[in-house]
N, C-alpha and C positions, 0 to 999 in steps of 0.2 A: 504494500500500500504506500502509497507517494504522499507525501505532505503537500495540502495546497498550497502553490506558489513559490513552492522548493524550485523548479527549476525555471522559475520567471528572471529574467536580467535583473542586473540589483543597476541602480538608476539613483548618479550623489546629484542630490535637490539643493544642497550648500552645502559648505564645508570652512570651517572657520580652523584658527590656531589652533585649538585644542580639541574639537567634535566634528564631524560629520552627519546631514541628516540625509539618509538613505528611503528610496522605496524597492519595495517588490515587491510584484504582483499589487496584491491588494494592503501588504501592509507599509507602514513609517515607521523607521526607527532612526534610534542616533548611534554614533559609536566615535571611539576615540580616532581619532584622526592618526596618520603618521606610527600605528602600530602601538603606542603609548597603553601603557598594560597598569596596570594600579597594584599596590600591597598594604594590607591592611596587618597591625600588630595587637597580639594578644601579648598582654606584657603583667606579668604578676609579679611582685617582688616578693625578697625572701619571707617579710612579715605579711605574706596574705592580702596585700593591698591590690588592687587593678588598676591602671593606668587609664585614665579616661582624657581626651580632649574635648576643649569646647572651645567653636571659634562660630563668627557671622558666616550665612550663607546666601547669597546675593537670592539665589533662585527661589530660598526660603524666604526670605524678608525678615530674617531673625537667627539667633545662636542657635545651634544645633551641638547635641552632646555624642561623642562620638567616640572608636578605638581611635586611636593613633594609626594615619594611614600615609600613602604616598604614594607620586606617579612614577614608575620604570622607565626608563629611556626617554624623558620628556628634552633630557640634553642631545638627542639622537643616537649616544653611544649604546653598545650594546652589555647595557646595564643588567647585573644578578639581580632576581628579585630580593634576595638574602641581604644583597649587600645596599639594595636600593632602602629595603625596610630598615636594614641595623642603622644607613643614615636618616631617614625621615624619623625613627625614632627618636635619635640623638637631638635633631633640629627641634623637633614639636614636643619632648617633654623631658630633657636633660639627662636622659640616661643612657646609660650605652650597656650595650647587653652582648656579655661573654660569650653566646654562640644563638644562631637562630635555626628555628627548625621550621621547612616547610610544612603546613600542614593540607596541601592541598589548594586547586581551583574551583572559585565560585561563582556564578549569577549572580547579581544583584534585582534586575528586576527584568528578566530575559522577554516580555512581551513588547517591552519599551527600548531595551536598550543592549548592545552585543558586549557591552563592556562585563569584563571577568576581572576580579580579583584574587590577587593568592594571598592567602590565610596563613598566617603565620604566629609561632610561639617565639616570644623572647624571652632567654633564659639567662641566670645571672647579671640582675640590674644592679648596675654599682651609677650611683648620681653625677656626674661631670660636669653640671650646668643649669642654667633657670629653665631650657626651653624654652616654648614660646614662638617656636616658627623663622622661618625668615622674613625679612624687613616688609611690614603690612600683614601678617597673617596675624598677628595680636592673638596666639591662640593661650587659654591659662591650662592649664595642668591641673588635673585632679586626682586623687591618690584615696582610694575608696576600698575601704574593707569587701573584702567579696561577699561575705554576708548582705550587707548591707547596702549591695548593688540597683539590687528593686527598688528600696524605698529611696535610695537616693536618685534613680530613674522619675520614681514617682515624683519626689519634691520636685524636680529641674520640670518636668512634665507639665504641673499644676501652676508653677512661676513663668508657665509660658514657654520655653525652651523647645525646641524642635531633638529627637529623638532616632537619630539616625538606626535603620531596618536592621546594622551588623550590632545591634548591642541585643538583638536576640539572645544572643550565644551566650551572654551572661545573664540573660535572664530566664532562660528555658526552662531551666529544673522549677522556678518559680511558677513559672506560668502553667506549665504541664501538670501541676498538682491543683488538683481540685477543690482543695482545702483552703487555697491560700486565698485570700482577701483583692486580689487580684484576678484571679483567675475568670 
């Protein structure tokens, strides 16, 4: 069985520095432009805490709480995801982490958009710096008990904050239980 519009021309509608907006057939998407691949970081330190960023998001109109992430090859070199994550880590929240471990490619929102990110664990966080992004990304660093992931999801949630789709992954066990106050 053939997927509709699998084998329709794909047709670029515009294409900007960073995205692409593509048709086929009958559908629109976006995707990153020039090959440009994303890496997102799970990053826990030794006392239990998780590494959260939160920075403005134009598209959003407001702060969004989010992992710690970053683009691959956006210098056009041909950049390690490993090495692309252990620097976006370092830049967005002052840590620099003893060894990363792929954990794999994912979708984000595959009806809308071709863009994959690799998942990734940072292991051995020793602090080096304030973070905080490069010049204009004004991103703050937040250092959040795992426990306490949910309700601190919740508070940022209720003070208006936009709640980026990858911080499922910290809150699954929560949400999956039918006991929880959330759920």
């Amino acid at each position: 069985m053939s997927a509709p519009d699998s084998d329709a021309p794909v047709e670029t509608v515009w294409q900007g520095k960073f995205i692409t907006a593509k048709r086929q057939g009958r559908w629109e998407y976006v995707s990153r432009a020039r090959g440009i691949r994303a890496a997102v970081i799970v990053a826990v330190d030794d006392e239990g805490h998780l590494l959260l960023v939160e920075q403005y998001r134009v598209p959003l109109g407001r702060r969004c709480l989010e992992l710690p992430a970053g683009l691959i090859g956006d210098g056009g070199d041909d950049e390690a995801d490993e090495t692309a994550a252990a620097r976006e880590l370092e830049e967005e929240t002052g840590y620099r982490a003893a060894r990363i471990e792929s954990l794999g490619e994912f979708f984000s929102s595959p009806g809308m958009v071709s863009e994959s990110f690799t998942l990734v664990r940072a292991h051995g966080l020793t602090r080096v710096g304030e973070g905080g992004g490069v010049e204009g990304e004004n991103i703050i660093v937040h250092r959040v008990k795992l426990a306490d992931v949910p309700a601190y999801v919740a508070d940022c949630r209720a003070g208006g904050m936009a709640i980026d789709v990858k911080l499922l992954l910290a809150l699954g066990a929560d949400l999956l239980n039918p006991s929880s106050p959330r759920a």
